[in-house]
N, C-alpha and C positions, 0 to 999 in steps of 0.2 A: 660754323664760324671757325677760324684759324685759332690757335692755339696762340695764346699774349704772350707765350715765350717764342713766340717762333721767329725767326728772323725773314729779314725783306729777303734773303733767299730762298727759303723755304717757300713765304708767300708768292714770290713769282712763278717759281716751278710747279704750285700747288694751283697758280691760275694758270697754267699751261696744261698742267691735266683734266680740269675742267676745261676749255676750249679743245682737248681733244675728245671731250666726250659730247660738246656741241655738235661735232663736229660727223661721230657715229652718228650721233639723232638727225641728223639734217642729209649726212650724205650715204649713209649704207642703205642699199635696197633694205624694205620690209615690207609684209605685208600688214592688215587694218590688224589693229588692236583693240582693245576693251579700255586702255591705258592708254588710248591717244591721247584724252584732254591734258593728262598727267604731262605727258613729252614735250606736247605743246607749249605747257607752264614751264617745265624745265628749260625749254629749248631757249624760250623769251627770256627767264631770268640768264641765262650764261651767258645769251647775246648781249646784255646789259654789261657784263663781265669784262668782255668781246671787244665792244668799242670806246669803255672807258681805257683797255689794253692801246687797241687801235690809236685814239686820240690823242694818249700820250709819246705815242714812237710817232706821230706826226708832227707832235708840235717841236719834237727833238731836231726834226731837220728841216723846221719853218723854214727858218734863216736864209738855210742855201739854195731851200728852193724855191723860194723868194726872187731870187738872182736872177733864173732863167728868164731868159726872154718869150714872151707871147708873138714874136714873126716864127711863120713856120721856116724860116729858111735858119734863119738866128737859131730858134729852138735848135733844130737838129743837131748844129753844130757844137750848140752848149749839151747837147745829149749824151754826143759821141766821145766827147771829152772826160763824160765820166771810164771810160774804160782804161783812161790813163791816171786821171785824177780823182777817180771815185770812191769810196771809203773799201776797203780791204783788198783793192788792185795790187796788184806788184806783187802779195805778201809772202815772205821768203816760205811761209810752208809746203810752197808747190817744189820748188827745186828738188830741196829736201827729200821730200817723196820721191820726186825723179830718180832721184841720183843715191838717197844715203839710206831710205827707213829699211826696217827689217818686214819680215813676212806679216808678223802679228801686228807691227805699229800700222802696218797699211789695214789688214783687217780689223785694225778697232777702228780707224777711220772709215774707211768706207761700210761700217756698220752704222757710224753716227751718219752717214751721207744717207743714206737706204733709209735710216728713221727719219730722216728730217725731210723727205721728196716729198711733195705734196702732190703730183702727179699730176707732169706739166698739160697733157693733153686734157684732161677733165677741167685743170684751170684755166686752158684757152678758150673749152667748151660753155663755162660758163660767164666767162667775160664776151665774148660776142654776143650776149642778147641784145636784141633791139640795138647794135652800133649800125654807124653809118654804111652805105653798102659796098664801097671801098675797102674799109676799114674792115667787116665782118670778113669781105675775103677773103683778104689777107691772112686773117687768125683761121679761116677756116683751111685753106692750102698749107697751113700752118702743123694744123690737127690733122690733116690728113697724113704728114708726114710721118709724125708723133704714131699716124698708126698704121706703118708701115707702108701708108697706099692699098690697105684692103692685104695686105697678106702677114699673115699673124705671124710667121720666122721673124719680121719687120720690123713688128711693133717694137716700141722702145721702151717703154713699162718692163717687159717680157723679159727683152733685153738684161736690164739693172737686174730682174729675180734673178735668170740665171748665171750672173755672175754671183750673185750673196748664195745661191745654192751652190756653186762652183767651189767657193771659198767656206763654205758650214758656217754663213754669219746667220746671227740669232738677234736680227734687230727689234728692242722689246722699249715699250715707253720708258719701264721701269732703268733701264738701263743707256739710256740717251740722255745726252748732257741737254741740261737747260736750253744753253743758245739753240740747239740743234732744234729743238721740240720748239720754241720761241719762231725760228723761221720759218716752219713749215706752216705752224698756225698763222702766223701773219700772212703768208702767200693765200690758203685758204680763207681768211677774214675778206682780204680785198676781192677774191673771184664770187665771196659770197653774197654780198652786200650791195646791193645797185648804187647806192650814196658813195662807192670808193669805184667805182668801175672804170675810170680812168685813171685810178692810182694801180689797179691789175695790171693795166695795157701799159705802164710805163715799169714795173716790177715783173714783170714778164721779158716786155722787151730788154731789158738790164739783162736778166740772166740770159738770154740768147747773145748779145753784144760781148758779155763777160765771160763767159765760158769755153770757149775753144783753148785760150792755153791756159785754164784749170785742167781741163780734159784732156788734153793734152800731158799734161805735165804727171797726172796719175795713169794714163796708158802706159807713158813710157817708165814709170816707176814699176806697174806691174809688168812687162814685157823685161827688163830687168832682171822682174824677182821670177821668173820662168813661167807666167801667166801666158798659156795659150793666145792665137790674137784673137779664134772662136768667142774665147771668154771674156775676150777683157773689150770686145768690139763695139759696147756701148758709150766708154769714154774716146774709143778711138773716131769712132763714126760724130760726136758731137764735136770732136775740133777741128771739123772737118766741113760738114750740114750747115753748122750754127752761124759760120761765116756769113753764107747764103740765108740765114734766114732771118740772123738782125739783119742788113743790109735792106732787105725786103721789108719785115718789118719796118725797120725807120721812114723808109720810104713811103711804104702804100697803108701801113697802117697810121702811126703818129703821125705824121708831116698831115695827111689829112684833115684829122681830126684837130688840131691845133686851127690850118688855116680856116677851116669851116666855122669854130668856137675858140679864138684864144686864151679865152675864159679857161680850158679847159689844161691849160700847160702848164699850171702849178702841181694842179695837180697830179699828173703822168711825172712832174719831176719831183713830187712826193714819193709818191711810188714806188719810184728810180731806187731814191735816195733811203726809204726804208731799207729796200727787198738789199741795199748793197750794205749797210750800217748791221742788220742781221748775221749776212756772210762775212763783215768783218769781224765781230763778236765770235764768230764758231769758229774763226779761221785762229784768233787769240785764245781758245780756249782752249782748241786742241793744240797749239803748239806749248802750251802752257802744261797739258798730260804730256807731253812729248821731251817737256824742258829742252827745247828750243828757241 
């Protein structure tokens, strides 16, 4: 039980650490225990934890995603609009980094970036179960990509280590801010859960739509600060890839699935509007360490 002094700070970050320990019990290989029943009860009670978290950063962006239209053609267009008018676009942190931070403000950031990845490939992997088979292959050319195409210099996992190895970042729970911890678990809740599995496919496609010139904008911040392009080639390589694979995405995965189920466009604009409302939070946080 939480401590009655403790404040809704504490409590949130304190439920952030339990969903990351959901989170080991559900997704770290293991093998059979003596303690499964135990995990099992665990696992059930934080899932409880989990989606009362979930339920409430859905109802927070009912409203606007209420709006979206169920035509897939309307959808998309109301989609794509979020990358101009979506909650933490534009936000003057990127420039900043471009152009002004020092060595250490970029590695504390890209230390909160490193703790907060959920690891887009295993999230696409597990949002194609059972989708339509349009849709499945889309995320699956997706993942393929995510893993290099079969060659392991490629992968992009890989990639991110060895720039935090490159850099001696030490990304630990303990020292990752709130929001940071808050969006990874959110991305992980929705690939987890079959009841959100269309809020994945529209928080997925978000960050592939929204990311080129974040990635962009911390390349060129590290190439600046005299970061190898070796090193820095996994935000160079996504403002670049990512162009092509919302594009594709919007297209062969969402527009699909909408036309097939309209039903299904609220929620992918849940989703959206979570995975983007997270990355505004961490984007005000850090600029807020930064007093920017």
């Amino acid at each position: 039980m939480l401590d009655r002094l403790s404040t809704p700070v504490d409590q949130d970050r304190n439920s952030q650490f339990q969903l990351n320990r959901l989170n080991a019990l559900r997704f770290n290989p293991a093998l059979p225990s003596s303690t499964w029943e135990d995990d099992v009860s665990e696992a059930a009670a934080l899932s409880i934890v989990e989606g009362g978290i979930i339920e409430r950063a859905r109802k927070a962006v009912a409203a606007r995603a209420a709006s979206a239209p169920a035509d897939a053609d309307e959808f998309i267009a109301w989609f794509e609009e979020l990358k101009e008018n979506g909650p933490g676009q534009n936000d003057p942190l990127f420039p900043w980094l471009a152009e002004q931070c020092s060595m250490e403000q970029m590695k504390w950031f890209l230390t909160q970036e490193v703790a907060g990845e959920a690891g887009f490939e295993d999230l696409t992997a597990l949002t194609q179960l059972k989708l339509p088979v349009q849709s499945k292959l889309e995320l699956a050319r997706n993942y393929w990509d995510e893993m290099g195409r079969g060659n392991p210099k490629g992968m992009h996992g890989p990639l991110l280590h060895a720039l935090s190895e490159h850099l001696g970042l030490d990304p630990q729970p303990e020292t990752t801010v709130t929001e940071a911890l808050t969006l990874a678990n959110t991305m992980a809740a929705l690939a987890a859960n079959r009841r959100y599995a269309y809020h994945s496919v529209g928080a997925l496609g978000v960050i592939e739509m929204t990311a080129p010139a974040r990635s962009a904008a911390t390349s060129a911040g590290l190439k600046r600060l005299g970061v190898r392009a070796g090193d820095r080639h996994y935000f160079a390589l996504h403002a670049v890839l990512d162009v092509k694979h919302s594009s594709a995405w919007n297209a062969e995965a969402i527009k699909p699935l909408v036309r097939q189920n309209p039903a299904v466009a609220n929620a992918i604009a849940e989703g959206a509007l979570m995975r983007l409302e997270c990355g505004a939070r961490c984007f005000e946080r850090y600029r807020s360490e930064f007093r920017i």
